[in-house]
C-alpha positions as CSV (number, residue, x, y, z in Angstrom):
1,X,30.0,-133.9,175.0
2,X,29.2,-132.6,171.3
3,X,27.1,-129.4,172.6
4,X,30.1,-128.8,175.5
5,X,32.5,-129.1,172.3
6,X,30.3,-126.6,170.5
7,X,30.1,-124.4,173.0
8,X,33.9,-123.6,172.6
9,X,33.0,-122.0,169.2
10,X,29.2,-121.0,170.3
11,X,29.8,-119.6,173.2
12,X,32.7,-118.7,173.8
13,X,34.3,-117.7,171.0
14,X,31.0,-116.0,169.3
15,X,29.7,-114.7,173.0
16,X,25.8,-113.2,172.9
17,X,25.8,-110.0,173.0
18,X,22.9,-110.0,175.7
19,X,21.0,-112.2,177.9
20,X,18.1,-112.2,175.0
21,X,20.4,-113.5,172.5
22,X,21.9,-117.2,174.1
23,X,20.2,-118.3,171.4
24,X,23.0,-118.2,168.9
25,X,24.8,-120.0,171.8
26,X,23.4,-122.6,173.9
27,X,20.4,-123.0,171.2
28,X,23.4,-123.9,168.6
29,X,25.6,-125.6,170.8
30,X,22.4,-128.0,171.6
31,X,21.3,-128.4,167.8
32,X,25.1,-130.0,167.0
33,X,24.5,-132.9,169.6
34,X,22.0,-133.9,166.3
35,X,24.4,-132.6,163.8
36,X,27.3,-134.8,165.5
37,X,25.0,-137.7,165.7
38,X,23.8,-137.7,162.0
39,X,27.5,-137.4,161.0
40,X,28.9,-139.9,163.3
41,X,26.2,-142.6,163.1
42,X,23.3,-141.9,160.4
43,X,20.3,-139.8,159.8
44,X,18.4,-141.4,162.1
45,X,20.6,-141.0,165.2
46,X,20.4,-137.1,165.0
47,X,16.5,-137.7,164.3
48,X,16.4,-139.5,167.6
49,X,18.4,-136.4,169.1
50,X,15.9,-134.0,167.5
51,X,12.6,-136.2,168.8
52,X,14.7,-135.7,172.7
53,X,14.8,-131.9,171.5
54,X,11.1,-131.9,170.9
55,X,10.4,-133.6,174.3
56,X,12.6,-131.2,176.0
57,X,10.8,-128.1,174.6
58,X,7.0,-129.3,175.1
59,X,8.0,-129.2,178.9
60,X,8.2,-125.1,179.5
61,X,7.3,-124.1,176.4
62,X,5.1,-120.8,177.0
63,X,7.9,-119.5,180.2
64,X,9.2,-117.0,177.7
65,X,10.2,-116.7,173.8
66,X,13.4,-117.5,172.6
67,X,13.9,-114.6,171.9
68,X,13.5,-112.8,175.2
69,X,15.5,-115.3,177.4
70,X,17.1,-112.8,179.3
71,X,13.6,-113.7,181.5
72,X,14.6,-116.9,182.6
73,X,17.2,-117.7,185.3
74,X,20.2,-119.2,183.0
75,X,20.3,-123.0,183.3
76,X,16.8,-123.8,185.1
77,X,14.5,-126.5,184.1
78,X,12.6,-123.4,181.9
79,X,16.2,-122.3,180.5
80,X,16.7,-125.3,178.9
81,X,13.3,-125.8,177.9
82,X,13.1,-122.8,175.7
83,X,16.2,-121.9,175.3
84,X,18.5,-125.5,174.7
85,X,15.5,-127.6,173.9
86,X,13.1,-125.4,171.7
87,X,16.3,-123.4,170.7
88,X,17.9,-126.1,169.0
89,X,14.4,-126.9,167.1
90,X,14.2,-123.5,165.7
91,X,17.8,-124.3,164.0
92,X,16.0,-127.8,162.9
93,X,13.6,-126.2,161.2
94,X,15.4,-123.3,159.7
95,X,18.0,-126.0,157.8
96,X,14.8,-127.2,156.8
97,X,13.3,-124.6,155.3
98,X,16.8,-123.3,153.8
99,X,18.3,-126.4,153.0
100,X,21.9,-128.2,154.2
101,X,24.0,-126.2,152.0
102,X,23.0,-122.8,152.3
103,X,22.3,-123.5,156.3
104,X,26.0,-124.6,156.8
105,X,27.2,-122.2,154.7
106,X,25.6,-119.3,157.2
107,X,26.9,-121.6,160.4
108,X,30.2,-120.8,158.7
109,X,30.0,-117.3,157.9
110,X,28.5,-116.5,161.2
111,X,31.7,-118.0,162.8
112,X,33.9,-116.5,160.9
113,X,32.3,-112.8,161.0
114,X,32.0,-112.8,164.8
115,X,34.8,-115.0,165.9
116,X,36.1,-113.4,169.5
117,X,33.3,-111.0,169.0
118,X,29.8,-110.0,170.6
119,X,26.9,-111.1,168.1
120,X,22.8,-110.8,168.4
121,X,20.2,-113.2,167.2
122,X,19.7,-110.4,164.5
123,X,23.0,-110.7,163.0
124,X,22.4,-114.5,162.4
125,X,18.8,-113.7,161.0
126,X,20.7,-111.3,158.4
127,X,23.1,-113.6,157.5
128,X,20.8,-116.7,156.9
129,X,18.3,-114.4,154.9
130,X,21.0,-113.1,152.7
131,X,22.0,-117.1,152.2
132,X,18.6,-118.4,151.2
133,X,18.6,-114.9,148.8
134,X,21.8,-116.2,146.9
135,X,20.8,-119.8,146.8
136,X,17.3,-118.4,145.4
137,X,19.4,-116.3,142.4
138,X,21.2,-119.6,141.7
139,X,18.0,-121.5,141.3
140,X,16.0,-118.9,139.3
141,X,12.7,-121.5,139.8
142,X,11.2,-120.6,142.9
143,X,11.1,-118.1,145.4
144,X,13.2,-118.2,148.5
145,X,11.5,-119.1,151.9
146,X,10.2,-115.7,154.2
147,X,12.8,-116.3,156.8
148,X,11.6,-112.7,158.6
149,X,8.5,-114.2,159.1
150,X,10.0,-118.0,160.5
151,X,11.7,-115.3,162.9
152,X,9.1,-113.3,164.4
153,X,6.8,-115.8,164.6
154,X,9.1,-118.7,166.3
155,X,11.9,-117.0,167.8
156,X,9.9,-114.2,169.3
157,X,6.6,-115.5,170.3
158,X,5.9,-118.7,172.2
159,X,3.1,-121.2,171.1
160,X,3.5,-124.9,169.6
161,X,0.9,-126.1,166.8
162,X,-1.4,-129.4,166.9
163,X,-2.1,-130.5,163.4
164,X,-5.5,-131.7,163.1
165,X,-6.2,-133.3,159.6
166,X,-9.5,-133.8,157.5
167,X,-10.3,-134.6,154.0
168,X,-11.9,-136.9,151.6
169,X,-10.6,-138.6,148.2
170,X,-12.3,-137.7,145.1
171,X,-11.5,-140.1,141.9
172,X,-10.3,-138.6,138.8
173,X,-10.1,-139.3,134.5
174,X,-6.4,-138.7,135.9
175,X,-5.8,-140.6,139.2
176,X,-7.4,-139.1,142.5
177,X,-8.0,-136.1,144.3
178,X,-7.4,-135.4,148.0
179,X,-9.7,-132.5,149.4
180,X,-9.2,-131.0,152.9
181,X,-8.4,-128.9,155.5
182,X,-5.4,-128.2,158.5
183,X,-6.5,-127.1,161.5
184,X,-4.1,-125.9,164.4
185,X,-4.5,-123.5,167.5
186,X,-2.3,-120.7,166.2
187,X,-3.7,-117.9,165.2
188,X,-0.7,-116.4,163.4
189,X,1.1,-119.5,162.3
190,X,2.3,-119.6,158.6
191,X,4.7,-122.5,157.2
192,X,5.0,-124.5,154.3
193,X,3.6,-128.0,155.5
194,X,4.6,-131.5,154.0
195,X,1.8,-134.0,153.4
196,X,2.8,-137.4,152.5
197,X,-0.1,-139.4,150.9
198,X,0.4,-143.2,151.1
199,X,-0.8,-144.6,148.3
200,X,-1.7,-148.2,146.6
201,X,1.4,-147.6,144.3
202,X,4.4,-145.3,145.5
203,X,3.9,-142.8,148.6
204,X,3.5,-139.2,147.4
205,X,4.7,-135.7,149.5
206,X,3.0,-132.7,148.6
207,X,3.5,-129.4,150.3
208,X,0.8,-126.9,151.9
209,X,1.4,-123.5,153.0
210,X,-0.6,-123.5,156.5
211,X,-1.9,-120.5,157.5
212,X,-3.9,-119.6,160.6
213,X,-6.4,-121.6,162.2
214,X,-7.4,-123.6,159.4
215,X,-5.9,-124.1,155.6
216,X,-8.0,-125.5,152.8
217,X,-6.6,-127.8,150.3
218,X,-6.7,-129.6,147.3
219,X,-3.9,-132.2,145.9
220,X,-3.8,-134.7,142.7
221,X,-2.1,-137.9,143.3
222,X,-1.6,-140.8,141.0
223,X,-2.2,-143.7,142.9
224,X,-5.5,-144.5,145.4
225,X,-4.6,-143.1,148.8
226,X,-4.9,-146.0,151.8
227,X,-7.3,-145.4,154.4
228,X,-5.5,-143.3,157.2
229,X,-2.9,-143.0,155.1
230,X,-2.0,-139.0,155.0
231,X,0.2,-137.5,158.0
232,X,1.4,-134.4,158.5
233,X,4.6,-133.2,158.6
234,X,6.3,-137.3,158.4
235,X,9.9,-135.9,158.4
236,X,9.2,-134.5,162.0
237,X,10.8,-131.1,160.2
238,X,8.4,-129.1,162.1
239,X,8.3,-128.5,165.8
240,X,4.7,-129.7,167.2
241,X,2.4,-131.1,169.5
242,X,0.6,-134.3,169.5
243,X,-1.1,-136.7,172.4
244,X,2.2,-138.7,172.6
245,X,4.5,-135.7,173.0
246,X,2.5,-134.2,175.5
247,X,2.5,-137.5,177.6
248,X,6.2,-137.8,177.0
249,X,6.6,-134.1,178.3
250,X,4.5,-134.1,181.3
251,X,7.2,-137.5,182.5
252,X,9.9,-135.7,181.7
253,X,8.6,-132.6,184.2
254,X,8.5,-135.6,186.4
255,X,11.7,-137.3,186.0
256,X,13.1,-133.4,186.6
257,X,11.0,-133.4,190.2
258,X,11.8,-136.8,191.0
259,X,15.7,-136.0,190.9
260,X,15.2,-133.3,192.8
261,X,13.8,-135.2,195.4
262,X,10.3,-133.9,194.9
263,X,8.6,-137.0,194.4
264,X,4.7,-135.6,195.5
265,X,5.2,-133.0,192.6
266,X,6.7,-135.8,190.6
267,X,3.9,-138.2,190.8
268,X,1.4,-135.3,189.6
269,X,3.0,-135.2,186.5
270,X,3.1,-138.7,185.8
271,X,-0.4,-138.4,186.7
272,X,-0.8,-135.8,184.1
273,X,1.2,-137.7,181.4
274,X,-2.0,-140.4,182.1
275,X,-4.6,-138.3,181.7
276,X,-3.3,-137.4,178.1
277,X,-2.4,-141.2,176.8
278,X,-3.7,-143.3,179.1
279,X,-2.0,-146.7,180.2
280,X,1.6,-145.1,179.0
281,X,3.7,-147.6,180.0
282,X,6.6,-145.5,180.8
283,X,4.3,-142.8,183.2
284,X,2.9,-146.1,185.4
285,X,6.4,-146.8,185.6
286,X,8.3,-143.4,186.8
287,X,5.4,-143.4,189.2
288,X,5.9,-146.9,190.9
289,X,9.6,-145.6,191.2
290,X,8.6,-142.2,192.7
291,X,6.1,-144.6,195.1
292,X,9.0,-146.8,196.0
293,X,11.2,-144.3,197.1
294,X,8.5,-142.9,199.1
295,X,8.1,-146.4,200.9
296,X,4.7,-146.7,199.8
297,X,4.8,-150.4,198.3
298,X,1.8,-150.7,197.6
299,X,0.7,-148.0,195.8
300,X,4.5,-148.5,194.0
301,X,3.3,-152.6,193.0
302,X,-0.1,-151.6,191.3
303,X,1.7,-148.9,189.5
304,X,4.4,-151.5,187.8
305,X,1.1,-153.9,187.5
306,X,-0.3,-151.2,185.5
307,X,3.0,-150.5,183.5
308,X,3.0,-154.2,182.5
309,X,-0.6,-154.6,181.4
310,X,0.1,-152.9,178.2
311,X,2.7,-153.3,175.6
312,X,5.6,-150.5,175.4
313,X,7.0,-148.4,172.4
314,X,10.1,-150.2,171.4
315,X,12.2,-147.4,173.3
316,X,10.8,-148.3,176.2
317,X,10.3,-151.9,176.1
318,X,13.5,-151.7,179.3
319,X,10.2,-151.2,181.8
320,X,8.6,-154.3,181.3
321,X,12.5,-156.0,183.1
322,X,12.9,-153.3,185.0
323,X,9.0,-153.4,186.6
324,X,9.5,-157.1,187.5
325,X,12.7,-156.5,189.3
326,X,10.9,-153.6,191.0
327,X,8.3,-155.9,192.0
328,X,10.8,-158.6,193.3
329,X,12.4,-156.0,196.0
330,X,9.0,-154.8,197.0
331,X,8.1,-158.5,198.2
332,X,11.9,-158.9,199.4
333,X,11.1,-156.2,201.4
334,X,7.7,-157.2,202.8
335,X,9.3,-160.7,203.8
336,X,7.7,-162.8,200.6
337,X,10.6,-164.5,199.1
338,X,8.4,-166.9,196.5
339,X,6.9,-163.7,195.3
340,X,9.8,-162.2,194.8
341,X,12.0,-165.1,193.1
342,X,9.1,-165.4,190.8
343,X,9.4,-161.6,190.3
344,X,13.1,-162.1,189.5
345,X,12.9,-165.1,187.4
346,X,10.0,-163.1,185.2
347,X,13.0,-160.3,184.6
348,X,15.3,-162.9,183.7
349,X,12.9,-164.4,180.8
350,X,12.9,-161.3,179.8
351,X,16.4,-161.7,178.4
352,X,16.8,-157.6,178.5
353,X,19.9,-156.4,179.7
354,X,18.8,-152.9,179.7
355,X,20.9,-150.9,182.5
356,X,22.3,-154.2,183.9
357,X,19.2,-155.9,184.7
358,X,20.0,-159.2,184.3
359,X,23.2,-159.3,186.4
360,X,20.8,-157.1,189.1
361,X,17.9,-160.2,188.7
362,X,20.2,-162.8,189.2
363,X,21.8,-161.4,191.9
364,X,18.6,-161.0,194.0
365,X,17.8,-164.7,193.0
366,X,20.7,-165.6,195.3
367,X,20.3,-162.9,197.9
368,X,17.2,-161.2,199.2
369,X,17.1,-157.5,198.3
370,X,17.1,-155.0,201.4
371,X,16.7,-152.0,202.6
372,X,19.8,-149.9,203.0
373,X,21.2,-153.1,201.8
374,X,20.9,-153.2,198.2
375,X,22.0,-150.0,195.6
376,X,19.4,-147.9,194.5
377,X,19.5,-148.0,190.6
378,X,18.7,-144.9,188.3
379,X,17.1,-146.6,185.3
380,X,17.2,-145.0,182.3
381,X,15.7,-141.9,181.4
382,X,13.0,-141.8,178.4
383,X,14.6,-142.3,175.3
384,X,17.7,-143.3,177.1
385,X,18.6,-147.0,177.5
386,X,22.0,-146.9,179.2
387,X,24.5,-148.5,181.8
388,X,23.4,-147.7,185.3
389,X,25.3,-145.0,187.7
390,X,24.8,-147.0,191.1
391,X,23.6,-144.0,193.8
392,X,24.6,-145.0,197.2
393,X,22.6,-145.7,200.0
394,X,21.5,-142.2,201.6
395,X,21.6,-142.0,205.4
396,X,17.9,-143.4,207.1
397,X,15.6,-140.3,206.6
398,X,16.8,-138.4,203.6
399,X,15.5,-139.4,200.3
400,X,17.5,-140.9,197.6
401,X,18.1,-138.7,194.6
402,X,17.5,-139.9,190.9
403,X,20.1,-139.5,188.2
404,X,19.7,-140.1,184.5
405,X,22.1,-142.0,183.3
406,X,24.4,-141.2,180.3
407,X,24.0,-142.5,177.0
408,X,26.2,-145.3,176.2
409,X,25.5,-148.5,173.8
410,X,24.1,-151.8,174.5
């Protein structure tokens, strides 16, 4: 609802003046989802909204650059990959890098100077640069941030960095020294990179400016480092790759196939998100569902087996419940009742009401589950614990379509 709010002032009252520039539009309109959230409910709320943006832009990524969206049929899965999903990133980063003031202050101005008007990513480049100019004057103690080159390099070419870190610790008459390098795939990448350095006494952030494949660097900190205790970027201000996104992209190419019907397709990228992070709870999970709907029970039981052997992220703790109910209609089905009231009772003891579980467990306890005789449920999407949208039964032959559901508290 925020972005479809947002949209009345990005969008349609500042229109893009081309296809290439929805970016000021649908990539802004996205961005105050998060803006919405940290206002409404905290910080971390629109951090939670800007980790969904991050999924979202890991799944199409190299289709096109922002920039030259005019590519990509408005509104397809790469649209709002690149477009919504990376688009609203790029504004992440940019408040970053220019700060909250000076980065509302230009959402202002660009509203105002191109109210019921035609505008161009240029003219919002132009404006933010000649923001972070004044708010440098102001300062007088450091130099503003190259916007120009943020721009070309993230707005016009496609490409995502992997930080890779290494370094050793070096004691000091002062404290300690921390000597290393960054290493990402981009050839052409340049950004100023926070490090924070845990250490035995208070945690430390220093900033590197990364540039190309690989940055050298050398930082003095008070207080002994911990072992492992240096990461990269740890305000998530920088849009990136890393073994868990990638996982978390390649099931959410699947969860788009698998509402589309396409469950074969589906299942490959589940597959996929398995190969990267193997035993993901959440990718064993989407694929027992895909299997299920496909009738094949028992390739759809060993994938929730699989999904319970390990122990979920928090956010998706809702499979463990979710897999034993699963399980408990598979063996309905197949005419094993004990099986499946064991199944069942498992769910209940999970006390997890995620998407109306419990109420669903219980009521299987009393009744068998059946085909065309029970509601197929669309459990939530990742990162999206919510109430379930009950899909009604589809006629014998045709293959029940997924829906995520909408957000809503538990």
């Amino acid at each position: 609802i925020a972005r479809l709010v947002a949209s009345q002032w990005f969008g349609i009252q500042v229109a893009p003046a081309t296809p290439n520039d929805v970016w000021i539009s649908d990539g802004l309109a996205r961005y105050c989802e998060a803006l919405y959230a940290e206002q409404n409910s905290g910080k971390e709320a629109g951090l939670r909204a800007v980790d969904e943006f991050a999924v979202g832009a890991l799944m199409y990524e190299d289709a096109a650059p922002v920039g030259q969206a005019g590519r990509l049929a408005p509104y397809s899965p790469d649209y709002r990959s690149v477009v919504m999903n990376k688009g609203a990133m790029l504004f992440h980063m940019l408040r970053a890098m220019m700060g909250d003031v000076a980065f509302k202050s230009t959402l202002r101005d660009f509203y105002f100077r191109f109210a019921e008007k035609f505008a161009r990513n240029e003219d919002f480049e132009n404006l933010a640069e000649r923001q972070v100019q004044a708010a440098a004057k102001g300062k007088q103690t450091q130099d503003p941030p190259n916007l120009r080159s943020f721009f070309a390099q993230w707005l016009n070419s496609t490409g995502i960095p992997e930080f890779a870190l290494d370094y050793v610790v070096y004691r000091t008459p002062k404290g300690f020294r921390v000597v290393g390098k960054i290493k990402q795939p981009l050839d052409t990448f340049h950004m100023p990179v926070d490090l924070r350095i845990e250490t035995e006494g208070n945690p430390e952030t220093k900033t590197i400016e990364v540039t190309g494949l690989e940055t050298q660097f050398s930082v003095d900190v008070f207080g002994r480092p911990k072992p492992l205790g240096i990461k990269i970027d740890p305000n998530n201000v920088i849009l990136k790759s890393s073994t868990p996104l990638r996982a978390r992209s390649a099931i959410a190419r699947g969860e788009d196939l698998a509402e589309q019907g396409k469950f074969y397709d589906a299942v490959a990228q589940y597959q996929k998100a398995l190969s990267i992070q193997p035993g993901r709870p959440l990718a064993n999970f989407r694929m027992g569902e895909a299997f299920f709907y496909q009738k094949n029970y028992q390739a759809a039981a060993n994938s929730f087996r699989e999904c319970l052997q390990t122990v979920p992220e928090p956010s998706e703790k809702w499979t463990e419940v979710w897999s034993h109910i699963y399980l408990g209609e598979i063996f309905d089905i197949l005419g094993q009742r004990e099986r499946a009231v064991n199944e069942y009772s498992k769910a209940k003891q999970t006390n997890d009401n995620t998407g109306g579980a419990q109420a669903r467990a219980e009521a299987f306890l009393k009744k068998p589950y059946s085909e065309g005789g029970g509601e197929l449920v669309a459990t939530p999407a990742s990162g999206e614990p919510a109430k379930p949208s009950a899909l009604p039964t589809p006629p014998p032959g045709e293959k029940p379509v997924l829906k995520k559901r909408p957000d809503s508290s538990q």
